[in-house]
N, C-alpha and C positions, 0 to 999 in steps of 0.2 A: 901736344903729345910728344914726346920721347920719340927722337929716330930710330930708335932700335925696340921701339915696341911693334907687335904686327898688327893687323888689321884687329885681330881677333881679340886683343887685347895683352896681348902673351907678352913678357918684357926682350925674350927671345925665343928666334922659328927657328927648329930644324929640319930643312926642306925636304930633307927623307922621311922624315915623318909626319910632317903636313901632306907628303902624296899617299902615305901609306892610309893616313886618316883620310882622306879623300875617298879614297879609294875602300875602304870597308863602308863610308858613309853611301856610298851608290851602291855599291850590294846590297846595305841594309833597305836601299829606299825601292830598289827591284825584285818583282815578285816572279821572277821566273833566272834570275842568276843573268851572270853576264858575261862575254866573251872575252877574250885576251883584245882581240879588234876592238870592240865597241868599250871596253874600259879607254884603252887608247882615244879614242875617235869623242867620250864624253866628255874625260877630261883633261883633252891637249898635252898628253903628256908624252916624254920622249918612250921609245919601242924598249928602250935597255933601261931605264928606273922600272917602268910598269912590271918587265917581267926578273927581274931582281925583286924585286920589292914581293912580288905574288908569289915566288917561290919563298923567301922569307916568310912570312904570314902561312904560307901553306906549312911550312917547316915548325912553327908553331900550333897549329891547328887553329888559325884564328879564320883561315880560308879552307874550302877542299875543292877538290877541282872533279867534277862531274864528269863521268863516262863520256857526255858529248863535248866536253872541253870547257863548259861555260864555268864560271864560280861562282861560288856560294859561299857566304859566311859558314865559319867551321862551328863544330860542336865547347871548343874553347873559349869561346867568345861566349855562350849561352852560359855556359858554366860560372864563366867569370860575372856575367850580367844575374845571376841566381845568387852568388856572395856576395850581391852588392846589395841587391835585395832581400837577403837572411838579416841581414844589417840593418834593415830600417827598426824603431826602436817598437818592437813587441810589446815591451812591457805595457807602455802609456796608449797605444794605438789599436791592439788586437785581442791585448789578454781581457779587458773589460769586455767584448763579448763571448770573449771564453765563457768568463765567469756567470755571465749570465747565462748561457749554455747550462751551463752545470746546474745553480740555484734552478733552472725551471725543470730538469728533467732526473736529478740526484745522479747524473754518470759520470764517471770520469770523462775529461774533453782530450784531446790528441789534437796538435797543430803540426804540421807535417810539410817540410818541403820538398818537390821534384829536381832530382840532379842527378846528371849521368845515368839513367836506367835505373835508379833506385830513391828512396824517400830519406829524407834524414830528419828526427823528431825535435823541430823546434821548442816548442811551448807543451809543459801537461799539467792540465789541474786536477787533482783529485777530485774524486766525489765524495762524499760525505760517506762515515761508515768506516769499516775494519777493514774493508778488502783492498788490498791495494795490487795493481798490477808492475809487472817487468820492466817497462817499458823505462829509457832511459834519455833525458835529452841530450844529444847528440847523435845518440845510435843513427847507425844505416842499415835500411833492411830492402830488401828486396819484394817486391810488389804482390806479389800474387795471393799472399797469406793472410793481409792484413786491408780492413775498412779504407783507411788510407791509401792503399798502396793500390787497390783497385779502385779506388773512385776518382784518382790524377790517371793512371793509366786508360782507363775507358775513352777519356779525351786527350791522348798523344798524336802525335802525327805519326809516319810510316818511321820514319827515320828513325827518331824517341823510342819507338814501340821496338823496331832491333835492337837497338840499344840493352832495352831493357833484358829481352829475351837472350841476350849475348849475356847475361849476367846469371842465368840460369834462373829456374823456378823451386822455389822450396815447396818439401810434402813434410807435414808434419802430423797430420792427423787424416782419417779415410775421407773426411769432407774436402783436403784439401784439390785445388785442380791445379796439378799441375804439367799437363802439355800443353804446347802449344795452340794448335785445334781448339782445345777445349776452354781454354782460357780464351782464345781472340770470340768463341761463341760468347762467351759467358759476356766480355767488355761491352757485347752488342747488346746485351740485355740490361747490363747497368746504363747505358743509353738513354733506353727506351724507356727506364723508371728516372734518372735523374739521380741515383744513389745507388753506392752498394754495401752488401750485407755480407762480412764476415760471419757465416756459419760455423760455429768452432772448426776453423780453416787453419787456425795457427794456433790453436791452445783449446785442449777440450774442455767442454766448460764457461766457455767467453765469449760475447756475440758484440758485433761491432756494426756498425752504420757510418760510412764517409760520402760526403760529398765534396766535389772538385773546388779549387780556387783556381782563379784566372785574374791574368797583369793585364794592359791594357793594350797588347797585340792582340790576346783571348787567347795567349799561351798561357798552357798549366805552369801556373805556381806552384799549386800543392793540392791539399786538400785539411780537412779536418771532417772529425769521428767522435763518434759517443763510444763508451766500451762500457762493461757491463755484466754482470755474468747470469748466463744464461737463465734462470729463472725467474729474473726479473727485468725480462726484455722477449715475447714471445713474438713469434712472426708474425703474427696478428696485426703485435702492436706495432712492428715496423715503420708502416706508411704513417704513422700518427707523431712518430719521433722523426721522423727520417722529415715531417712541412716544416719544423719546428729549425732543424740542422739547416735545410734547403736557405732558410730565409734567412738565417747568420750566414752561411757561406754567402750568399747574393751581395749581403752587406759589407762584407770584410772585401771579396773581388771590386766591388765598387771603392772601397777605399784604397786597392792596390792599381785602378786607374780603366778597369774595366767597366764598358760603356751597352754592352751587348744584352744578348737575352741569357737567362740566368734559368737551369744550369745552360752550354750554350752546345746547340744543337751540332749533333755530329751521327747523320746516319751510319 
C-alpha cells in the first residue's frame, strides 16, 4: 500500500476531518448525546480541535448543543441523510409496488418523503379513469391536510413534531384540523389504527388513506396513500383499503432496511 494512503483506504487524510468524522460517528452511535468531556476523554483528542471543530459543525447544523451541554447530531445532517435517500432509484425498486397498489385497488398511489417539518411527493401513479388529482412530484406540503402527511407525522419524534408545527398547519376545508391540541389528539388516534384518513381535509370531495414508511433506525421515511374521490371510497370501506396499503408499506420499509414491527409502535 501506498505511504500516503490512510488506514481507511483514502489516498489522502485530513486530520480535521477525520476528527470531525470521529466525532459525528460517536454521536451517531450515542443514544442519549455526549458532553464536550467525554467526546474528549472517548476519543483522545486535543481540548482545542474538539471544541473548534464542535463549534464548526454546530455553525452548520450538523451538531446542536442541548440545554444541559451535551451534543447531538443536528437536524442537517437528517436532511442531508433524507437527499441521499430520495436518491435511491424509485423507479426499479418502489414504483412496482406502487403499481400494484393501484391495479388492486383502482386509486391513484402518492409516495411521499419526510424532511424538515413537511412531505415532499416523490413518486404518483394514476389511477385508472378521467380524474386526475393536483398533486405534483416535487411539491412540498405541510402535513396536517393530507393522507400522507398525517400518517409520517403520527410517528415523529418530539423534535420532528416542532419542527413540523413551527411550519404552520393549513385549513382548507371545515374537516380540516388544524391546532395544535387537536391535531397531537388526532396523531394518537392514527396510532392506535396504524393509518390515517384524510376526510376531505385538504380538497372537498377527496378522501385519502396513508400509511408511515420507516429506514432502518425505525425513523420516518415517509409515508404513502391511496386518494380517491370521495364516492368511491366510503368509511366503511376504509379498514379494507387501508390491510391492503398496511401490507405495501411493511414491504417497501423492509426494503429501506427496517427490521421492526410494522406499522411500528409508538403510544
Amino acid at each position: 500500500m501506498d505511504e500516503t494512503e490512510s488506514k481507511q483506504g483514502a489516498k489522502y487524510s485530513v486530520p480535521a476531518l477525520d476528527k470531525a468524522v470521529a466525532i459525528l460517528e460517536l454521536l451517531a452511535q450515542s443514544k442519549d448525546g455526549a458532553s464536550f468531556g467525554e467526546i474528549i476523554k472517548e476519543l483522545q483528542l486535543p481540548k482545542t480541535s474538539v471544541y473548534t471543530i464542535l463549534n464548526t459543525l454546530e455553525g452548520y447544523g450538523f451538531v446542536r448543543k442541548r440545554s444541559d451541554n451535551a451534543y447531538d447530531l443536528g437536524l442537517k445532517l437528517y436532511s442531508l441523510g433524507m437527499t441521499a435517500l430520495r436518491k435511491i432509484n424509485v423507479d426499479t425498486s418502489i414504483v412496482p409496488y406502487l403499481e400494484k397498489l393501484r391495479d388492486s385497488t383502482h386509486f391513484t398511489v402518492h409516495l411521499c418523503a419526510y424532511e424538515n417539518g413537511e412531505t415532499v411527493l416523490l413518486e404518483k401513479i394514476e389511477g385508472p379513469g378521467m380524474v386526475r388529482f393536483q398533486s405534483i412530484v416535487g411539491e412540498r406540503k405541510r402535513m396536517n391536510t393530507t393522507g400522507c402527511g398525517k400518517a409520517a407525522a403520527a410517528y415523529l419524534g418530539e423534535e420532528d413534531l416542532e419542527l413540523m408545527f413551527s411550519k404552520g398547519l393549513n385549513c382548507f376545508t371545515a374537516n380540516s384540523i388544524s391546532t395544535e391540541p387537536a391535531f397531537r389528539a388526532h396523531l394518537k388516534k392514527i396510532r392506535e389504527f396504524g393509518y390515517a384518513i384524510d376526510d376531505e381535509e385538504g380538497e372537498i370531495g377527496v378522501r385519502c388513506i396513508g400509511v408511515p414508511l420507516f429506514m432502518s433506525d425505525a425513523r420516518v421515511f415517509g409515508s404513502i396513500s391511496l386518494t380517491t374521490i370521495k364516492s368511491n371510497l366510503s368509511l366503511q370501506q376504509a379498514p379494507e383499503y387501508a390491510e391492503q396499503l398496511m401490507a405495501v408499506g411493511g414491504d417497501i420499509s423492509r426494503l429501506l432496511g427496517y427490521k421492526g414491527e410494522y406499522p411500528r409502535h409508538r403510544g
